[in-house]
C-alpha positions in Angstrom: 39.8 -55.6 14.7 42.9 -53.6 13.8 40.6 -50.5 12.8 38.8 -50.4 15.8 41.8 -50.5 17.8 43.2 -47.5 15.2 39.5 -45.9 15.7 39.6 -45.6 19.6 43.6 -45.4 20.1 44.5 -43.0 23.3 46.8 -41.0 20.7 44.4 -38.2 20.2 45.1 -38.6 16.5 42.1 -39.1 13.8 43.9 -41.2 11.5 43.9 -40.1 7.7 41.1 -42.7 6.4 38.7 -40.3 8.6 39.5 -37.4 7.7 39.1 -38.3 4.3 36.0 -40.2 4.9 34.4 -37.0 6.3 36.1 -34.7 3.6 34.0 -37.3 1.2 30.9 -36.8 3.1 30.8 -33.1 3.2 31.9 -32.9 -0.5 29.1 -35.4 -1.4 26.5 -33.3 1.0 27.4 -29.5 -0.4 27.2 -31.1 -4.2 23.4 -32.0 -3.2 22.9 -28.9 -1.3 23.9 -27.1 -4.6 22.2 -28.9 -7.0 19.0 -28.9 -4.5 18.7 -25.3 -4.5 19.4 -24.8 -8.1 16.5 -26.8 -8.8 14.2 -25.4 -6.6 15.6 -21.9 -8.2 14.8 -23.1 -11.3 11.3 -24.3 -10.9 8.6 -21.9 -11.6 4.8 -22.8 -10.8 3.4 -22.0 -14.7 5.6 -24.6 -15.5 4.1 -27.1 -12.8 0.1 -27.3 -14.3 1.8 -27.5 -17.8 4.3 -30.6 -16.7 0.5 -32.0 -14.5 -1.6 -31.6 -18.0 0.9 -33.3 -20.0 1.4 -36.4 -17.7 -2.4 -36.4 -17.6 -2.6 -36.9 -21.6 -0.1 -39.3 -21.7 -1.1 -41.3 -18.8 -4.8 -40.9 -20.4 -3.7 -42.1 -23.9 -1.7 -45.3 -22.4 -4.6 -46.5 -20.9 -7.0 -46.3 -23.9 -4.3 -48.1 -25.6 -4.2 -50.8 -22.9 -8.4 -50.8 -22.8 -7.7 -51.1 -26.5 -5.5 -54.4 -26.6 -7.5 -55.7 -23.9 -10.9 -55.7 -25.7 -8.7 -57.6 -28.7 -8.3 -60.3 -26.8 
């Protein structure tokens, strides 16, 4: 009850937890803003159908292995 009461005190002061709290928050939110646009910098579509064929093969190759042990059984 004591930080609400600091929260909505008729001071007009924001007390120092919330300034840091929102300091926190726009740090944390231009750190993913950053790291959001280097990566969609950095993606290039050739690289996207070579990334899709690889999954395919593996994902392809793990399920004749599981057909595989399956049929052992």
């Amino acid at each position: 009850m004591k930080l609400l009461k600091k929260l909505t005190s008729k001071k007009g002061q924001v007390s120092m937890e919330i300034g840091i709290l929102v300091a926190a928050a726009v740090a944390v939110a231009a750190i993913a803003a950053y790291y959001y646009i280097w990566n969609v910098k950095e993606s290039h579509p050739e690289n996207a159908g070579i990334s899709a064929n690889k999954a395919i093969v593996i994902l392809g190759n793990k399920s004749v292995q599981y057909a595989n042990s399956i049929s052992n059984l």
